[in-house]
C-alpha positions as CSV (number, residue, x, y, z in Angstrom):
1,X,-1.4,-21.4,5.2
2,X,-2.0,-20.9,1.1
3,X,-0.2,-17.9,0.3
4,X,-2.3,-15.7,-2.1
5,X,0.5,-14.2,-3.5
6,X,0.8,-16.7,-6.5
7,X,2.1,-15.2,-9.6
8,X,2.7,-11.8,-8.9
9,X,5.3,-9.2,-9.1
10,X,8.5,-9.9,-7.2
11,X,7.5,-6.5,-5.6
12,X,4.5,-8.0,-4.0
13,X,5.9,-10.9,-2.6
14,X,5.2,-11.3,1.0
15,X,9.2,-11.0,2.2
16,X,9.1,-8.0,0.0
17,X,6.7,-5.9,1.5
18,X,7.9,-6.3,4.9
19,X,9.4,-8.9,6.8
20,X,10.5,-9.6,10.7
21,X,13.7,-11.8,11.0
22,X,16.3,-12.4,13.3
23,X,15.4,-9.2,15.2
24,X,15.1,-6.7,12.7
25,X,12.8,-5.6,10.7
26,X,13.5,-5.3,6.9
27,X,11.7,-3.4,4.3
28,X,12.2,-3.4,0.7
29,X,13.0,0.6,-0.4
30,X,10.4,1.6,-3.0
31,X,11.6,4.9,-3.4
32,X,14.2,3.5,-5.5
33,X,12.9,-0.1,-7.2
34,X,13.4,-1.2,-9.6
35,X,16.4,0.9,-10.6
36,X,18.1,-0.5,-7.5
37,X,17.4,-3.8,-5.2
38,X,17.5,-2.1,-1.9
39,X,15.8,-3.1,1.9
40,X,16.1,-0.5,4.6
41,X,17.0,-2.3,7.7
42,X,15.3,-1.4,11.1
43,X,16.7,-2.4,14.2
44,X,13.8,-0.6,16.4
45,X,10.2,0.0,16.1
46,X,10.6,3.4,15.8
47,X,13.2,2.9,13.2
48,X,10.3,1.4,10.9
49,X,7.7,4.3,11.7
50,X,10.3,6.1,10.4
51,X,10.7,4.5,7.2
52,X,6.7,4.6,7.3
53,X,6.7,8.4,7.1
54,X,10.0,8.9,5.0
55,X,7.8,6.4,1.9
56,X,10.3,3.5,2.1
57,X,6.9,1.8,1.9
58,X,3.7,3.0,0.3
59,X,0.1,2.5,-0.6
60,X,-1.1,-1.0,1.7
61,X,3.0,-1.2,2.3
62,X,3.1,0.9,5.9
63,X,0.5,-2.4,7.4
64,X,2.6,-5.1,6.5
65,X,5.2,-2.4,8.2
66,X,3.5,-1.3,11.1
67,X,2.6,-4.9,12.1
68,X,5.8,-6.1,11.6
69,X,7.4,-3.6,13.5
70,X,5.1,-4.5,16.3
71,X,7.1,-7.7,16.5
72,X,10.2,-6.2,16.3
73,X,9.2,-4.0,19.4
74,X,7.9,-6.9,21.7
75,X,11.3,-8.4,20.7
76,X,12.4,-5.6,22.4
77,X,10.9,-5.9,25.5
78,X,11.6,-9.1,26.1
79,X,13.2,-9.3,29.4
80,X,10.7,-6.4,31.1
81,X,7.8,-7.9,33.5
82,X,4.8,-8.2,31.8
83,X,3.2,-5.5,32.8
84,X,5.7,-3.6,31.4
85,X,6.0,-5.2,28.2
86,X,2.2,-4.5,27.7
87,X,3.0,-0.9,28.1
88,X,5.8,-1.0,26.1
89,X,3.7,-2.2,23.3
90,X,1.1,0.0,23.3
91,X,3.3,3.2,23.5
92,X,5.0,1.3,20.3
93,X,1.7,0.8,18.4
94,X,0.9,4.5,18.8
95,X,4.5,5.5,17.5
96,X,3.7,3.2,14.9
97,X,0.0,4.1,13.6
98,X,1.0,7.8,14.0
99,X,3.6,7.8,11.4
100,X,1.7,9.5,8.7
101,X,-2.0,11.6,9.4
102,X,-3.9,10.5,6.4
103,X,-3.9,6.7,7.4
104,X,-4.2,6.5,11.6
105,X,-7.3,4.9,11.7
106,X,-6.7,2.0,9.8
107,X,-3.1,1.6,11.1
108,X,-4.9,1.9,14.5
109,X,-6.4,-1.4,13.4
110,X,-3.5,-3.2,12.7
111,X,-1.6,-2.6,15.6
112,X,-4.7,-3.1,18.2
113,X,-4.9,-6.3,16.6
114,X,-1.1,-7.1,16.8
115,X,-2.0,-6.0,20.6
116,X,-4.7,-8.4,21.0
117,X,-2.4,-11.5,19.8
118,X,-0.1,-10.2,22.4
119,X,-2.2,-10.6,24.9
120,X,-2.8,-14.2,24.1
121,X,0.9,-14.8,23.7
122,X,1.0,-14.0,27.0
123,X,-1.7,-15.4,28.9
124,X,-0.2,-19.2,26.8
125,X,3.6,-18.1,27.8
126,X,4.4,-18.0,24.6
127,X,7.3,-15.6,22.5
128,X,5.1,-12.4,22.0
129,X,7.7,-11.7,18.6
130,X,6.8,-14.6,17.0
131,X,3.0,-14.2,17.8
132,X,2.7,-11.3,16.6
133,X,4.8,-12.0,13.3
134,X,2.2,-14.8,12.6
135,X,-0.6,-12.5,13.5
136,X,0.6,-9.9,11.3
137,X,1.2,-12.7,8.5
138,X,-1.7,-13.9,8.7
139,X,-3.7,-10.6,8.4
140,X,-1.5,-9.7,5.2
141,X,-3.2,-13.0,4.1
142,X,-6.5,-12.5,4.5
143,X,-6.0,-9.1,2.9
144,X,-4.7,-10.2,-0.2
145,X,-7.6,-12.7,-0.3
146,X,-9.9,-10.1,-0.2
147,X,-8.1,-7.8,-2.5
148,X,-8.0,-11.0,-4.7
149,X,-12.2,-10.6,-4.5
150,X,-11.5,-6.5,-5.5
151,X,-10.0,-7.3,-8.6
152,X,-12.4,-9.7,-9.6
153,X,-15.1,-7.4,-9.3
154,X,-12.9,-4.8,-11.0
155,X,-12.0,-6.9,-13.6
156,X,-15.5,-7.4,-14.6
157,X,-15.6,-4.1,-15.5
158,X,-13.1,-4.4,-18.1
159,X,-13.0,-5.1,-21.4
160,X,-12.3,-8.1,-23.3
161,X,-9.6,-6.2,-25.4
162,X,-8.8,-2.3,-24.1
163,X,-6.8,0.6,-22.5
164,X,-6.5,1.0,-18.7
165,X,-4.8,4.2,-17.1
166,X,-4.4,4.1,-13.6
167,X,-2.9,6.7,-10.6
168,X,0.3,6.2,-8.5
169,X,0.6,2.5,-7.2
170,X,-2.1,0.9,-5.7
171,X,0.0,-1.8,-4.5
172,X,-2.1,-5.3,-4.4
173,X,-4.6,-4.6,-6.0
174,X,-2.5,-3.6,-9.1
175,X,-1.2,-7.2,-9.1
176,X,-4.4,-8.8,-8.3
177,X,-6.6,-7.3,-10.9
178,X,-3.8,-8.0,-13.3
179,X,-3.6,-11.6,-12.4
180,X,-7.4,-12.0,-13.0
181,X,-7.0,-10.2,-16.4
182,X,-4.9,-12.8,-17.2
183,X,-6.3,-15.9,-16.1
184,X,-9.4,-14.1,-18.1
185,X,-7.4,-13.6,-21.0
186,X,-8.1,-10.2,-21.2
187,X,-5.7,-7.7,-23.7
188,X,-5.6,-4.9,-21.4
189,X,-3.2,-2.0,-22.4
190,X,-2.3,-0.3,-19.7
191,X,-1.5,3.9,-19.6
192,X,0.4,5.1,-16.0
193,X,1.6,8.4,-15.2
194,X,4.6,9.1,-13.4
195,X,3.7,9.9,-9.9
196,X,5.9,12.4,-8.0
197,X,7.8,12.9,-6.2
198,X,9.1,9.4,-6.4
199,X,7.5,8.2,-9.7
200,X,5.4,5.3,-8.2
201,X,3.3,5.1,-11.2
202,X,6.7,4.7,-13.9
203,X,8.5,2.6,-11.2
204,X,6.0,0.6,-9.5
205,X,3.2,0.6,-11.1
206,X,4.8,0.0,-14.5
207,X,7.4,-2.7,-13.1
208,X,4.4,-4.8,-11.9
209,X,2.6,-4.4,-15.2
210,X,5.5,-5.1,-17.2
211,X,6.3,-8.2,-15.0
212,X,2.9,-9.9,-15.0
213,X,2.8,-9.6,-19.0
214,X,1.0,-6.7,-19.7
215,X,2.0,-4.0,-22.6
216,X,2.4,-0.8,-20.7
217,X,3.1,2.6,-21.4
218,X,4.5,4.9,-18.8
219,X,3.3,9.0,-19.6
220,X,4.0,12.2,-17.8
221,X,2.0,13.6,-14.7
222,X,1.1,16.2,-17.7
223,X,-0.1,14.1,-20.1
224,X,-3.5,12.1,-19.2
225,X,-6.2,14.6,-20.5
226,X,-4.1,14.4,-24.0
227,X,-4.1,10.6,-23.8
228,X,-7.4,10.1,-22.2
229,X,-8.8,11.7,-25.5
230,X,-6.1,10.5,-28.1
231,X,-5.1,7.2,-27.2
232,X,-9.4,6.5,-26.2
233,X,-8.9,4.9,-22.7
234,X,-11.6,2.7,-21.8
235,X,-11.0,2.9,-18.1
236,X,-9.5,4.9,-15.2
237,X,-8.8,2.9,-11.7
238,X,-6.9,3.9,-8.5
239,X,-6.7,2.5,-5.2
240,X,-7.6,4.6,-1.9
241,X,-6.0,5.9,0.6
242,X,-9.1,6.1,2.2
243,X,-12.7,5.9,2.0
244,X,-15.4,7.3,4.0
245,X,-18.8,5.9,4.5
246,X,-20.5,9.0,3.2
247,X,-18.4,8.2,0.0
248,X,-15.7,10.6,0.0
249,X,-12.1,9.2,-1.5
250,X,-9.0,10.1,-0.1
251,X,-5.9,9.1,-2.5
252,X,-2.4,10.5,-3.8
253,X,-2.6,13.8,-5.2
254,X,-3.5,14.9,-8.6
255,X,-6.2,11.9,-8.6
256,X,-8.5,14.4,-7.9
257,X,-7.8,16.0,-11.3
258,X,-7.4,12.4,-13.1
259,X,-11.5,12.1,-12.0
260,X,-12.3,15.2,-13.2
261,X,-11.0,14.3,-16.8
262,X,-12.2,10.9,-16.6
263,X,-15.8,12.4,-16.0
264,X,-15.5,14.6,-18.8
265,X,-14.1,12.4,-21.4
266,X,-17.0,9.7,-20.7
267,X,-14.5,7.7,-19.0
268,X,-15.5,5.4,-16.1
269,X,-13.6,5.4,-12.7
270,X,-13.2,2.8,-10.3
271,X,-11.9,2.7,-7.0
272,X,-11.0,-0.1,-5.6
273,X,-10.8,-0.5,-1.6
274,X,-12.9,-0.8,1.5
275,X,-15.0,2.1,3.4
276,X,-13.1,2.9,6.5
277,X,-16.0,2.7,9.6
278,X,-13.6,5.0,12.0
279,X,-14.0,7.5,9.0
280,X,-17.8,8.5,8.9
281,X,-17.6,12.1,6.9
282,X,-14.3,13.6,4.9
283,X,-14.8,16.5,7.5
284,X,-12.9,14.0,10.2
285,X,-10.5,13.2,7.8
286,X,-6.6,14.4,8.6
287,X,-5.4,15.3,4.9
288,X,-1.8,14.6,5.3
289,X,0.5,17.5,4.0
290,X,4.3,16.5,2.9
291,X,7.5,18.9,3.3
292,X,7.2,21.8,0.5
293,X,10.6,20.6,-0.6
294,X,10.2,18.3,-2.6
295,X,8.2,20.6,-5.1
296,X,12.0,21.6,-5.5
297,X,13.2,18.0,-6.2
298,X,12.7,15.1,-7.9
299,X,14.4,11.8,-6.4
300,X,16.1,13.8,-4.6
301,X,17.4,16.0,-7.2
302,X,16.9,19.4,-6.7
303,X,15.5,21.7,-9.4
């Protein structure tokens, strides 16, 4: 297999994301990178849907997760009958896909598929861990190759010397519309609030900027309308949470406002993603809802 992830961040490295091995299931802690090189370890599935809905991992980062965790659980039932195994796994791919509201449908996806590659494990005898590790490999492939396509497109849209400000941290695509700006040779500038609670945008977003060679300036959650007219942004771009078919975008809060003063300053916006086709109207939508508390804290530091 050709790895797609060529040249980017160290953060968006396959073994980085999340990675199966020797019965456990590691994932690299973005709450606190790159101030600190942390994984969380997980020695049980639910253990990773647990890290899924405490943000160990974020943005595409709960996929890679959920599928790995997969493996970890049929690693876990690997001395049950097989009829119980196949139960086992699909109570473990709905503790999975459940872990946070917002994103069930497509996690759903992932984990019927690690299902599927289960199934064939089994029916060929083989080690239903290690098929599903190289299913769910495989998959993270194929979806960097089509993010790869994304930022192409996206990259079109820039220009040939400008300022970029982006929204949280839309994980691959962030490094693959950078790559492309490069091998373009595109002077892109680029302009990324903070992101709370846990600062995606100044950690994560900026640490992959910074890493792949772009100048980058990190601002407050308060500041884009000043910048967007001050600083003359060319472009605004986030990722997606999710999108519907009847066009509706679902992403972190406070992108709603970013939009909003995009549109008014005569800036374009871009999202980057695919529709969701379990997602028909925003009215099915499950808008996920975090613990008030952290309004009170910051990394968790409390006011």
């Amino acid at each position: 297999m050709e790895r797609c992830d060529r040249d980017l961040a160290f953060l968006l490295k396959y073994e980085n994301v999340a990675w199966y091995e020797d019965a456990q299931v590691r994932i690299l802690d973005r709450r606190i990178y790159p101030g600190e090189l942390s994984y969380v370890r997980c020695d049980t599935h639910q253990e990773v849907a647990q890290a899924i809905a405490d943000m160990v991992t974020q943005s595409a980062g709960p996929y890679t997760a959920a599928g790995m965790g997969m493996a970890l659980a049929a690693y876990e039932c690997r001395d049950m009958k097989e009829t119980d195994k196949r139960a086992y796994l699909i109570k473990a791919a709905d503790t999975l896909s459940h872990a946070r509201p917002t994103t069930v449908s497509r996690m759903e996806q992932v984990t019927s598929g690690c299902l599927s590659a289960a199934d064939q494990a089994l029916a060929r005898g083989e080690k239903l861990d290690e098929a599903i590790f190289a299913h769910t490999l495989a998959a993270l492939n194929r979806r960097y190759s089509t993010m790869e396509k994304v930022g192409d497109y996206l990259v079109d849209m820039f220009p040939d010397k400008g300022k970029v400000m982006t929204q949280c941290f839309g994980e691959t695509i962030v490094g693959m519309m950078l790559r492309a700006a490069k091998e373009r040779n595109k002077e892109i500038t680029l302009y990324v609030p903070e992101t709370r609670p846990y600062f995606q945008g100044s950690r994560l977003t900026a640490s992959v900027a910074y890493e792949q060679g772009f100048e980058t300036y990190v601002i407050t959650d308060n500041m884009p309308a000043f910048v967007m007219a001050a600083k003359r942004i060319d472009l605004f771009t986030s990722a997606a949470d999710l999108i519907c078919l009847d066009g509706h975008v679902v992403n972190k809060i406070g992108t709603y406002q970013l939009a909003i003063l995009a549109n008014y300053h005569g800036i374009p916006y871009f999202v980057t993603g695919l529709p969701d086709a379990a997602q028909p109207v925003i009215n099915t939508v499950t808008i996920e809802e975090r613990d008030p508390a952290l309004v009170l804290e910051a990394r968790g530091i409390k006011n």
